[in-house]
Biopython code that builds the backbone (N, CA, C, O; Angstrom):
import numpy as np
from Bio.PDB.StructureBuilder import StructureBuilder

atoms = [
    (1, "UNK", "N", (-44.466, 8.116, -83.470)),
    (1, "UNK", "CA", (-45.117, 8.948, -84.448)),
    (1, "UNK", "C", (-46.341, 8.219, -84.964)),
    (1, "UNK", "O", (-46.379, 7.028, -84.655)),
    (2, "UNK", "N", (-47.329, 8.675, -85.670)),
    (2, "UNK", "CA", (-48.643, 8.196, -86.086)),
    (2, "UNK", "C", (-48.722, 8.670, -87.738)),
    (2, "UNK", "O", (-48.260, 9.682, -88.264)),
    (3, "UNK", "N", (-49.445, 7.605, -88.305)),
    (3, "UNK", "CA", (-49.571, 7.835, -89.566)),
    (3, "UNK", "C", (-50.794, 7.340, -90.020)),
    (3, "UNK", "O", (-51.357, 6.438, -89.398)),
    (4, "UNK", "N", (-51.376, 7.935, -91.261)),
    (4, "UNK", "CA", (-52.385, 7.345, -91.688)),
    (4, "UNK", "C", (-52.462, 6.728, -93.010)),
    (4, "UNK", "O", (-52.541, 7.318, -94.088)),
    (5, "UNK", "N", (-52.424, 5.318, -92.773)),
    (5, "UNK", "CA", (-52.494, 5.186, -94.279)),
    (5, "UNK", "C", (-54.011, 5.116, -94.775)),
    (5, "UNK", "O", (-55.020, 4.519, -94.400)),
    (6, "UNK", "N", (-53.694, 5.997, -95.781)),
    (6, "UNK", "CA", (-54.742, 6.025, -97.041)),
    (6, "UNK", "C", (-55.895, 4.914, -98.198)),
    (6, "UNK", "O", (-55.759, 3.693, -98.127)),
    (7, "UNK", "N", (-56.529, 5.283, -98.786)),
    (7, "UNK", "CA", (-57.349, 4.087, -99.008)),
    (7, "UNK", "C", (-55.898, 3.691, -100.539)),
    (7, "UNK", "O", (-55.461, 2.623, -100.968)),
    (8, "UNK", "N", (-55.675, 4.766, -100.812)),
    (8, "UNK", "CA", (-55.109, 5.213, -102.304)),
    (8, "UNK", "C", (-53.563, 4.361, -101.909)),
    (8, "UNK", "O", (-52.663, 4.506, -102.737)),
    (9, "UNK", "N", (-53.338, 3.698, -100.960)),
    (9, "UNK", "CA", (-52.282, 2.728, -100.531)),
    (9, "UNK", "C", (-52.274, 1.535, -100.449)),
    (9, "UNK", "O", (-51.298, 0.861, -100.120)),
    (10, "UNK", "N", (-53.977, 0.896, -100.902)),
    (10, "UNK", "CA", (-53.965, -0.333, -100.559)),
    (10, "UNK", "C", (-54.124, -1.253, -101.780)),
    (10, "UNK", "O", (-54.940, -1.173, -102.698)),
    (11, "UNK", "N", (-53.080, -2.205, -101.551)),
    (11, "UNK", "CA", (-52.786, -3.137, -102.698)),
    (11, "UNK", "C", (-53.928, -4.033, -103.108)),
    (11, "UNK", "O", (-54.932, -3.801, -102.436)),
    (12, "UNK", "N", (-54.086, -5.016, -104.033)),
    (12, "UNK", "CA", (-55.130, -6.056, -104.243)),
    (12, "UNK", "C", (-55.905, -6.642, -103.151)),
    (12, "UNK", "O", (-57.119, -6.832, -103.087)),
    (13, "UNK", "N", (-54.559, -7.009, -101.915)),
    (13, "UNK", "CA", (-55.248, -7.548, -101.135)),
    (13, "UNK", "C", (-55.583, -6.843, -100.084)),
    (13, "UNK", "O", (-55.588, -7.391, -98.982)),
    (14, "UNK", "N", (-55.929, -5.476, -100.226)),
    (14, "UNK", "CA", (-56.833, -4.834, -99.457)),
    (14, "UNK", "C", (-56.412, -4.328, -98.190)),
    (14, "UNK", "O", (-57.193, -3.968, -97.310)),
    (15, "UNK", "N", (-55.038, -4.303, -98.101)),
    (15, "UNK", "CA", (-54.116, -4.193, -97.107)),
    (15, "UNK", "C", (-52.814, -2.863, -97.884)),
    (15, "UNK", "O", (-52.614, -2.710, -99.089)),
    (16, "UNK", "N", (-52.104, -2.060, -96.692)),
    (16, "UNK", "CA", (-51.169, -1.035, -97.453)),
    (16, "UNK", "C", (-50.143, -2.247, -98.804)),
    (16, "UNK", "O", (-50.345, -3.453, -98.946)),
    (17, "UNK", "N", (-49.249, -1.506, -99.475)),
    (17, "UNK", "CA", (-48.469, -2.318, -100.506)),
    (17, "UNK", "C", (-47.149, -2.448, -99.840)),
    (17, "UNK", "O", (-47.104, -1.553, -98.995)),
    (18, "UNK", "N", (-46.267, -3.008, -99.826)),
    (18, "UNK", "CA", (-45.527, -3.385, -98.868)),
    (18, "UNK", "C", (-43.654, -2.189, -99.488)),
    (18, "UNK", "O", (-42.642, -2.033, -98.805)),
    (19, "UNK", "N", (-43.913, -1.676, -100.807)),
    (19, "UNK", "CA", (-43.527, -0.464, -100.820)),
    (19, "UNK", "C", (-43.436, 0.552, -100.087)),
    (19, "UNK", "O", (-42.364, 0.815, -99.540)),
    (20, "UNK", "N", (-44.466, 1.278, -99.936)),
    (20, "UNK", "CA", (-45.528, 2.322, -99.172)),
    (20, "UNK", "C", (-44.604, 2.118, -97.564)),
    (20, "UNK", "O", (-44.204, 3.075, -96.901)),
    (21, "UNK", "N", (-44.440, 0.876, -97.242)),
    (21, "UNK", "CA", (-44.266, 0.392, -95.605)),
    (21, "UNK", "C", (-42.794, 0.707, -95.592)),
    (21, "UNK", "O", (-42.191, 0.982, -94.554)),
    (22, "UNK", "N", (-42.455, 0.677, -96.317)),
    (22, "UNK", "CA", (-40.740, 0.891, -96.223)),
    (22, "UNK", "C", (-40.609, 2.387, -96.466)),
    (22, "UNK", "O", (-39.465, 2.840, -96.429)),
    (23, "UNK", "N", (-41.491, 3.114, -96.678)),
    (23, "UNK", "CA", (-41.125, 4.512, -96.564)),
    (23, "UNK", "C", (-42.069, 5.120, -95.201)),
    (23, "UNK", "O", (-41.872, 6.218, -94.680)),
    (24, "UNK", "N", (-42.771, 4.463, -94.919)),
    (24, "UNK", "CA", (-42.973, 4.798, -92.889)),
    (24, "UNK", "C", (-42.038, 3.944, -92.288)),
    (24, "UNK", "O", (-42.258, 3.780, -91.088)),
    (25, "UNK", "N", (-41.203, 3.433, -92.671)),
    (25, "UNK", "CA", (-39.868, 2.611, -91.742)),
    (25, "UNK", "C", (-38.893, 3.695, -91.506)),
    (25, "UNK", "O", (-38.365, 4.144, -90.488)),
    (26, "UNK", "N", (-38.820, 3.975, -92.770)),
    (26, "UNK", "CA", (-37.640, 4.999, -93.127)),
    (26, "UNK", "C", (-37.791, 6.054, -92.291)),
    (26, "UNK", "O", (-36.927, 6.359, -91.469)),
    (27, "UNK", "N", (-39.016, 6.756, -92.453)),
    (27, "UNK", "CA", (-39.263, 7.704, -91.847)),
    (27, "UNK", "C", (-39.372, 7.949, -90.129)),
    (27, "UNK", "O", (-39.267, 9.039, -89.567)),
    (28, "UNK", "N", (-39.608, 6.624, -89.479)),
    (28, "UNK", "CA", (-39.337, 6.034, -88.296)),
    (28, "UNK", "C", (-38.144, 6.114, -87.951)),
    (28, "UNK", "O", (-37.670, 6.988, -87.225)),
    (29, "UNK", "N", (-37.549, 5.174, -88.465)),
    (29, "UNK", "CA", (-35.974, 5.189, -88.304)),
    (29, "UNK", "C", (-34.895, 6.720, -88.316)),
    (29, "UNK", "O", (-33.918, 7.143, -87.698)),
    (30, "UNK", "N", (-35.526, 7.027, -89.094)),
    (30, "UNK", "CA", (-34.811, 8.879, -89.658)),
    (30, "UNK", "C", (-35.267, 10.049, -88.352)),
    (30, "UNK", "O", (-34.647, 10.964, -87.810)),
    (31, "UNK", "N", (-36.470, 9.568, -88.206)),
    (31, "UNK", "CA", (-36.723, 10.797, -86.939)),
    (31, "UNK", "C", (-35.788, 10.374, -85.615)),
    (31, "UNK", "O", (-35.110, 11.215, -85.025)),
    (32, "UNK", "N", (-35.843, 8.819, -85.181)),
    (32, "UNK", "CA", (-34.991, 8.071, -84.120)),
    (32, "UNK", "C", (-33.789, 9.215, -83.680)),
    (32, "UNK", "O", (-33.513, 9.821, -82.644)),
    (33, "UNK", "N", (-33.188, 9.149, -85.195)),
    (33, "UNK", "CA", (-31.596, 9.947, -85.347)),
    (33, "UNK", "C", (-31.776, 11.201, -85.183)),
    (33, "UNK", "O", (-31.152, 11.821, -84.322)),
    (34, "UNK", "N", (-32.752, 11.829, -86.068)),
    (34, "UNK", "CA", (-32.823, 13.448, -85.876)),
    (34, "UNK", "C", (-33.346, 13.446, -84.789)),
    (34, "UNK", "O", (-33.859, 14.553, -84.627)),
    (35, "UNK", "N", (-33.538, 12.690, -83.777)),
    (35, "UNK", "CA", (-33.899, 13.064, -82.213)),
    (35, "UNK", "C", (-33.074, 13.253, -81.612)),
    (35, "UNK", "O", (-32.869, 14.252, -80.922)),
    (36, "UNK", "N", (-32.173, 11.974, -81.797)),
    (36, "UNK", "CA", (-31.045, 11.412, -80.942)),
    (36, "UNK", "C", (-30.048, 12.303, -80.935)),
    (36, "UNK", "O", (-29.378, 12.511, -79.923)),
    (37, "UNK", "N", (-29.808, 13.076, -82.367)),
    (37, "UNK", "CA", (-28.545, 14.107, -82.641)),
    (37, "UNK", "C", (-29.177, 15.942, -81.553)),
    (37, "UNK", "O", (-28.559, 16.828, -80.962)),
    (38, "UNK", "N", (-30.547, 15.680, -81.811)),
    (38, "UNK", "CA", (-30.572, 17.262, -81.525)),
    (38, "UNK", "C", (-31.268, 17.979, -82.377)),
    (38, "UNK", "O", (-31.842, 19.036, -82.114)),
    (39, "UNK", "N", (-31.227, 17.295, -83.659)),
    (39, "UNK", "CA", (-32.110, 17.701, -85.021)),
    (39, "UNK", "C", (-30.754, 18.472, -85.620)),
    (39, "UNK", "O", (-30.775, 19.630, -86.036)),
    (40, "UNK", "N", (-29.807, 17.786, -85.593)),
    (40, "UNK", "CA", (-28.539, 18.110, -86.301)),
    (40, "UNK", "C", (-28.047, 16.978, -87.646)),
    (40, "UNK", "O", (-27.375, 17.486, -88.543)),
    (41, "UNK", "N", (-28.346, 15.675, -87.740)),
    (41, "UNK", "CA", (-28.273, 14.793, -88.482)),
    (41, "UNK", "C", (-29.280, 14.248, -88.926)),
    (41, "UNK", "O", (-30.301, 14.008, -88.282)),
    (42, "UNK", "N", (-29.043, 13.961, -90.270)),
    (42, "UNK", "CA", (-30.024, 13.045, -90.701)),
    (42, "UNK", "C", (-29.123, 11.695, -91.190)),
    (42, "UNK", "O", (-27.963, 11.846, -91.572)),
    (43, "UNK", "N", (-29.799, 10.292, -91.139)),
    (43, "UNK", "CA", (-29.335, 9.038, -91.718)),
    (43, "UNK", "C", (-29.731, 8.676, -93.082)),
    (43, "UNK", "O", (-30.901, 8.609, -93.457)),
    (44, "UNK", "N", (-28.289, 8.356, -94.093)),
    (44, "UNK", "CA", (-28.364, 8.297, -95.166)),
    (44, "UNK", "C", (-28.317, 6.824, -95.097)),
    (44, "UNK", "O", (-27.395, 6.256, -94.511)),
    (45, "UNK", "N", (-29.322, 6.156, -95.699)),
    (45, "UNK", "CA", (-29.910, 4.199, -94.921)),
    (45, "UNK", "C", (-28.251, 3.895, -96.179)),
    (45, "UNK", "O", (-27.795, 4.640, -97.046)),
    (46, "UNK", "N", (-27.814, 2.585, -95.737)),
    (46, "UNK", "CA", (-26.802, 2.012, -96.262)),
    (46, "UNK", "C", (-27.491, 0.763, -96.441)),
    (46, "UNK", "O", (-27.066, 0.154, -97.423)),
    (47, "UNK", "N", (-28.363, 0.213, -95.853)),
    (47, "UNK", "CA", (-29.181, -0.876, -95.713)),
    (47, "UNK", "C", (-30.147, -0.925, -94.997)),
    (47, "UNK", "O", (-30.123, -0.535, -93.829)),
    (48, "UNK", "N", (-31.299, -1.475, -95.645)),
    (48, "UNK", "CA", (-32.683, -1.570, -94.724)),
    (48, "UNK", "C", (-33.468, -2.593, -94.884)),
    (48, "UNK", "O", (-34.044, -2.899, -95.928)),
    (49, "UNK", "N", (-33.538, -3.468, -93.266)),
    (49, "UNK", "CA", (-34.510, -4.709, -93.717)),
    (49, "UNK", "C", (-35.400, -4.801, -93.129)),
    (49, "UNK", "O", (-35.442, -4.536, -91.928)),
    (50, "UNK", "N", (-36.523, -5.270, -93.923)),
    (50, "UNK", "CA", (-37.713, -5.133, -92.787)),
    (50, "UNK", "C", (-38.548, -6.450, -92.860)),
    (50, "UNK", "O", (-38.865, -6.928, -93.949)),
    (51, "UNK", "N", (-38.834, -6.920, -91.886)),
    (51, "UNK", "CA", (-39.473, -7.983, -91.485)),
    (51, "UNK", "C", (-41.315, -7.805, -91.298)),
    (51, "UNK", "O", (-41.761, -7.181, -90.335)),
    (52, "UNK", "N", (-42.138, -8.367, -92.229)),
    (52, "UNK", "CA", (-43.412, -7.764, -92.353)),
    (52, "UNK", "C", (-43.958, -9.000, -91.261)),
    (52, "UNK", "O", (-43.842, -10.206, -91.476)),
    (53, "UNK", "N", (-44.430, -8.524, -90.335)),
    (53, "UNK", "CA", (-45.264, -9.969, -89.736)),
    (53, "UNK", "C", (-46.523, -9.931, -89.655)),
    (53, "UNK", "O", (-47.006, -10.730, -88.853)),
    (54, "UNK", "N", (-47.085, -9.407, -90.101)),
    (54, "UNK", "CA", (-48.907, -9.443, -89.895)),
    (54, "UNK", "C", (-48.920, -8.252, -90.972)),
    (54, "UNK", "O", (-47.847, -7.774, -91.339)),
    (55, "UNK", "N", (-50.303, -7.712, -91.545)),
    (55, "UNK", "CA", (-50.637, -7.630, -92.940)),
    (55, "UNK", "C", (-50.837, -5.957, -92.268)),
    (55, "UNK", "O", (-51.376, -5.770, -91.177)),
    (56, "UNK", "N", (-50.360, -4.965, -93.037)),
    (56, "UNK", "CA", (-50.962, -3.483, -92.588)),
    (56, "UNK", "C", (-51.586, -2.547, -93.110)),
    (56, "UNK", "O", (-51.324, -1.771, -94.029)),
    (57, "UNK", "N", (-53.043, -2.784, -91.975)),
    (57, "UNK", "CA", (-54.105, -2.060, -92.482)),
    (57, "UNK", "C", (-54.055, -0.876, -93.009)),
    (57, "UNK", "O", (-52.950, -0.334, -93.010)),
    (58, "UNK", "N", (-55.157, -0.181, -93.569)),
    (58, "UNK", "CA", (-55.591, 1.011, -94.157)),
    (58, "UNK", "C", (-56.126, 1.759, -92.781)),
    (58, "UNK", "O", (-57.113, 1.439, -92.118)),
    (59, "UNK", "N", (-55.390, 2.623, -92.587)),
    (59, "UNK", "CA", (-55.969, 3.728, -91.254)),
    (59, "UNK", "C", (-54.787, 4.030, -90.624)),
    (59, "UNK", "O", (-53.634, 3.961, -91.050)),
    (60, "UNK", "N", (-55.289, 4.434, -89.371)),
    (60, "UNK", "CA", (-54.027, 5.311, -88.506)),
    (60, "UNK", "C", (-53.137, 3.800, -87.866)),
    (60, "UNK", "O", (-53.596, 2.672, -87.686)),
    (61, "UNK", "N", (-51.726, 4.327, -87.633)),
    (61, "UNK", "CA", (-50.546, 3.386, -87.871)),
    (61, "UNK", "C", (-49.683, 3.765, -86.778)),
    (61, "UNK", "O", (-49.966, 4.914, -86.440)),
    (62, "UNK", "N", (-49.023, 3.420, -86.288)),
    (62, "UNK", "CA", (-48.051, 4.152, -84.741)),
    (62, "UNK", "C", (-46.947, 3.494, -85.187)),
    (62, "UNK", "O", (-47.013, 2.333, -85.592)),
    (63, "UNK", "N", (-45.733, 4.251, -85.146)),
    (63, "UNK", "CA", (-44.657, 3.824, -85.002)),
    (63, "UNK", "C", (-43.539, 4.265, -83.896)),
    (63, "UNK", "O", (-43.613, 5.349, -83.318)),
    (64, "UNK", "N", (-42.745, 3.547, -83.715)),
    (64, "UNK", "CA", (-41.604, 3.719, -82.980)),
    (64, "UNK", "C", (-40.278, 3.437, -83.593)),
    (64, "UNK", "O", (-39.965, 2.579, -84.418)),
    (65, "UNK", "N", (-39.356, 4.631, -82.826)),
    (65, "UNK", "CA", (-37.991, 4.136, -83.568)),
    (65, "UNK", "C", (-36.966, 4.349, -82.450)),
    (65, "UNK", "O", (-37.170, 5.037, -81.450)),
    (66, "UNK", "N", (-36.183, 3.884, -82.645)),
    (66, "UNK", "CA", (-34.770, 3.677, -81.735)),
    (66, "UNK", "C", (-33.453, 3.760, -82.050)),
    (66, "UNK", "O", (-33.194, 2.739, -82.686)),
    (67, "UNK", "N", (-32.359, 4.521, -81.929)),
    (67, "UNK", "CA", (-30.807, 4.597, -82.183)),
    (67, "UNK", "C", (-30.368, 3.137, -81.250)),
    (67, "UNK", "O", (-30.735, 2.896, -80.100)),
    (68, "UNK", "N", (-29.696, 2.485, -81.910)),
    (68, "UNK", "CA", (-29.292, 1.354, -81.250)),
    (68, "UNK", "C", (-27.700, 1.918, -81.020)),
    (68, "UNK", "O", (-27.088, 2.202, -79.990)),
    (69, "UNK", "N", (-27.386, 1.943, -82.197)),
    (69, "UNK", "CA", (-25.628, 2.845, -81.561)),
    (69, "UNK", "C", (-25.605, 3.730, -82.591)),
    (69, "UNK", "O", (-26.213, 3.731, -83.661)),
    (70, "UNK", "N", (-24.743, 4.557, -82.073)),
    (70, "UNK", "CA", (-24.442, 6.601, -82.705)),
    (70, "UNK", "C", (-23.306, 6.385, -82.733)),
    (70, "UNK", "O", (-22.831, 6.488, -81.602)),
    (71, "UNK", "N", (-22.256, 6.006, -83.820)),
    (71, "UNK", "CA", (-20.717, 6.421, -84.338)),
    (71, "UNK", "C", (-20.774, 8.118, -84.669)),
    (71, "UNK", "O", (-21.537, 9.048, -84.932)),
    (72, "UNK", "N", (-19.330, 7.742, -84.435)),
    (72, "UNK", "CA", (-18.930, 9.325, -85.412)),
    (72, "UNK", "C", (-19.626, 9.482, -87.074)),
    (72, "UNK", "O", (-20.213, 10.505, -87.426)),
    (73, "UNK", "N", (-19.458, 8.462, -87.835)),
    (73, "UNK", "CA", (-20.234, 8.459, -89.115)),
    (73, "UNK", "C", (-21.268, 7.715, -89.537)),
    (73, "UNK", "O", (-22.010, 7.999, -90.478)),
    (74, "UNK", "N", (-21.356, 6.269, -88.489)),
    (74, "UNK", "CA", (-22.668, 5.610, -88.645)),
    (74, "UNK", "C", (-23.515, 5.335, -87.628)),
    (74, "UNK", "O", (-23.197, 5.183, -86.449)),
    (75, "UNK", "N", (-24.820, 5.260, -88.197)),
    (75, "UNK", "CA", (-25.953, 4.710, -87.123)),
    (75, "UNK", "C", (-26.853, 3.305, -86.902)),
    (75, "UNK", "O", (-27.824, 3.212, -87.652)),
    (76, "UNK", "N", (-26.734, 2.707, -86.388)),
    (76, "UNK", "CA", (-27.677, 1.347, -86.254)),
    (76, "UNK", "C", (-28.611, 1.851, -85.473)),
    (76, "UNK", "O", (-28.469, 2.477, -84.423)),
    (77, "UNK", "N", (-30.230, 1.345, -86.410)),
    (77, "UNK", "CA", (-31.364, 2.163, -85.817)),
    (77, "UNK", "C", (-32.197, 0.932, -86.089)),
    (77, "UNK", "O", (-31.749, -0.090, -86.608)),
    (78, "UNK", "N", (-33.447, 1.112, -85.696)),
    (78, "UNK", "CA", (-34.466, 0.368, -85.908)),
    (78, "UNK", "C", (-35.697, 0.593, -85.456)),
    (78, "UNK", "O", (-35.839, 1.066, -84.329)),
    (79, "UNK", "N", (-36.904, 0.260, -86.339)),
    (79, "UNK", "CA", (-37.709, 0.798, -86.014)),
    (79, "UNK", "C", (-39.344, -0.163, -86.121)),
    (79, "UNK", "O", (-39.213, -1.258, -86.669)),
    (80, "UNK", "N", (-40.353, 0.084, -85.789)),
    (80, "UNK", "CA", (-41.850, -0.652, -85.612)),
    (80, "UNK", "C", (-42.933, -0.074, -86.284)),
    (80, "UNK", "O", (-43.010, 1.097, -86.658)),
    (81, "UNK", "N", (-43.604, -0.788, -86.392)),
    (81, "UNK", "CA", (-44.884, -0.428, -86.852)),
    (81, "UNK", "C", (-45.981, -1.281, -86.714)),
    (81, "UNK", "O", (-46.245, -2.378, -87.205)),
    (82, "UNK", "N", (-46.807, -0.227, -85.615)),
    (82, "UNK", "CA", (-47.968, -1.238, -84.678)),
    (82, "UNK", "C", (-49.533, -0.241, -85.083)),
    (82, "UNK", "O", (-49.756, 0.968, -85.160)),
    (83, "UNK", "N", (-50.280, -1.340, -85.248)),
    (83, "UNK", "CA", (-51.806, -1.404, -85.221)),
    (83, "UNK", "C", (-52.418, 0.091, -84.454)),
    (83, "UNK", "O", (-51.589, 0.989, -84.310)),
    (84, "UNK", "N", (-53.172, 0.224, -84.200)),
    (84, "UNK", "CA", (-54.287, 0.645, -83.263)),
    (84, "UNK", "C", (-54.359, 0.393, -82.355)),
    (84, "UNK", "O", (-54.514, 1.177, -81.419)),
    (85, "UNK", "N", (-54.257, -1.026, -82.271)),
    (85, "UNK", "CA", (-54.556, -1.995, -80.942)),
    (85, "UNK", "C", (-53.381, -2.450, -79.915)),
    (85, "UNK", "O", (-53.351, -3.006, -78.817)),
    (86, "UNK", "N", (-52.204, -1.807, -81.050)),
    (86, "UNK", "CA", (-51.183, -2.727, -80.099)),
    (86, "UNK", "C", (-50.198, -3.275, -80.856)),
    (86, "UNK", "O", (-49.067, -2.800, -80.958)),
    (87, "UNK", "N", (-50.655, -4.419, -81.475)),
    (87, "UNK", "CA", (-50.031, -5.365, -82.160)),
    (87, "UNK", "C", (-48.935, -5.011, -83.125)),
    (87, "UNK", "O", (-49.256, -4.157, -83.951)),
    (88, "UNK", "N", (-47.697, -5.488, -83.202)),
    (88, "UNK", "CA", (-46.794, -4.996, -83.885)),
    (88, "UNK", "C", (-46.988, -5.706, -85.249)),
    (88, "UNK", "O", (-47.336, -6.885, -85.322)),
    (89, "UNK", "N", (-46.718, -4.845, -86.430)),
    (89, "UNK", "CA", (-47.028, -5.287, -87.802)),
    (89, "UNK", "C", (-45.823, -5.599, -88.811)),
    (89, "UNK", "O", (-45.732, -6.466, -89.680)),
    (90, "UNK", "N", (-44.727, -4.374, -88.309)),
    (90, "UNK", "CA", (-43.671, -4.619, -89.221)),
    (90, "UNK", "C", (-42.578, -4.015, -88.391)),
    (90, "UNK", "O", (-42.741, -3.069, -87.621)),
    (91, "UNK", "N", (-41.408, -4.665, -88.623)),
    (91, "UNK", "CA", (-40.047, -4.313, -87.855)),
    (91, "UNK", "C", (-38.895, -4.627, -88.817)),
    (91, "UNK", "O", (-38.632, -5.567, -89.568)),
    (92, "UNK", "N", (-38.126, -3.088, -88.390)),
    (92, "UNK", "CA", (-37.319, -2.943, -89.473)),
    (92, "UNK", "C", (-35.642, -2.497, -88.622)),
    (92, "UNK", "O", (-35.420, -2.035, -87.503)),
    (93, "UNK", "N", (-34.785, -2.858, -89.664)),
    (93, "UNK", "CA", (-33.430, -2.439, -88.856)),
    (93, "UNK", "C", (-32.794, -1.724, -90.156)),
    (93, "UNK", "O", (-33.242, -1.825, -91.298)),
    (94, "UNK", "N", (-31.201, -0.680, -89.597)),
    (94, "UNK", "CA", (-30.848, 0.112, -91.066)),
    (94, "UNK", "C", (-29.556, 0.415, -90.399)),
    (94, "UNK", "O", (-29.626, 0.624, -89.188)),
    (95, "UNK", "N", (-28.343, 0.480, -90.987)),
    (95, "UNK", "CA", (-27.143, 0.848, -91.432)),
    (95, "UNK", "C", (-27.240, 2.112, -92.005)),
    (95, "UNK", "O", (-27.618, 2.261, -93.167)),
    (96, "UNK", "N", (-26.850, 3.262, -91.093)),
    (96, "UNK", "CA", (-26.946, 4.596, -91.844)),
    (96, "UNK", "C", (-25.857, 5.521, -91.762)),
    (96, "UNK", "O", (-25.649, 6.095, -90.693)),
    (97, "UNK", "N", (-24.979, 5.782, -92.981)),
    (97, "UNK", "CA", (-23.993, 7.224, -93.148)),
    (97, "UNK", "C", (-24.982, 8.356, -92.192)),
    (97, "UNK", "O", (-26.202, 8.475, -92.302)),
    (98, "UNK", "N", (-24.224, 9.008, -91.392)),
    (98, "UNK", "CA", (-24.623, 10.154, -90.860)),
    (98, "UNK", "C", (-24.599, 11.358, -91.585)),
    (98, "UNK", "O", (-23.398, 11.579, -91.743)),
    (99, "UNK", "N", (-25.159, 12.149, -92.049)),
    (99, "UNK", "CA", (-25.636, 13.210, -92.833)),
    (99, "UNK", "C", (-25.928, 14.370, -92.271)),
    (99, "UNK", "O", (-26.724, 14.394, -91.332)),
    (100, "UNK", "N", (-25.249, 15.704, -92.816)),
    (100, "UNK", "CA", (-25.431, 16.845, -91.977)),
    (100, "UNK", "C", (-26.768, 17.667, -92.835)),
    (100, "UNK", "O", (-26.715, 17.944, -94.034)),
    (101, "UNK", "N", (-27.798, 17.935, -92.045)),
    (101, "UNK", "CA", (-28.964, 18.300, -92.535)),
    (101, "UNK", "C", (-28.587, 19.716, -93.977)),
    (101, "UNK", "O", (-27.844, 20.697, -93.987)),
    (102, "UNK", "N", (-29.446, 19.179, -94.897)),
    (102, "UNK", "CA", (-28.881, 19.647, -95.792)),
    (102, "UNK", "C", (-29.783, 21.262, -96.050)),
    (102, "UNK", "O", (-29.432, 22.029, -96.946)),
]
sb = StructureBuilder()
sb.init_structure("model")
sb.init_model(0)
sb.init_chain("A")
sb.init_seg("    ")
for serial, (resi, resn, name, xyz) in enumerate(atoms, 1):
    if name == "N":
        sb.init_residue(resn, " ", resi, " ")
    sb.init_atom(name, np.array(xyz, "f"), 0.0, 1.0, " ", f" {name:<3s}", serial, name[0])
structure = sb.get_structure()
């Protein structure tokens, strides 16, 4: 998926706020599942960690997400967030109750 972050996102140091990044994780991670199910579930996060490794710019943003395993009630997912260019910026993993779209 692709995103754009906004100017109205960027912290002091001139880069998104590292808030902001955990809700394009989420949202990464959440589509993974509503793929994986069929667009029958959504993941209610039980835990989410994300590992920031390089600083993320203001502009368009690519992410990827992945079901690592699908229980009957939980999901291990994880998901990326890469540059323009390539370069991966932030990587995140989540523990999620399975949720019937509400």
């Amino acid at each position: 998926m692709e995103f754009i972050a906004p100017e109205s996102f960027k912290s002091p140091r001139g880069v998104v706020q590292g808030g902001l990044i955990g809700g394009f994780m989420d949202e990464i991670m959440g589509s993974a599942v509503l793929a994986e199910t069929q667009g029958k579930l959504l993941p209610l996060n039980l835990d989410m960690n994300m590992s920031y490794i390089k600083p993320v710019p203001i502009g368009k943003l690519i992410g990827k997400g992945r079901v690592l395993k699908l229980g009957r009630n939980v999901a291990f997912i994880e998901g990326e967030l890469f540059d323009e260019d390539g370069n991966l910026l932030v990587k995140s993993t989540s523990t999620a109750m399975l949720t019937e779209i509400p």
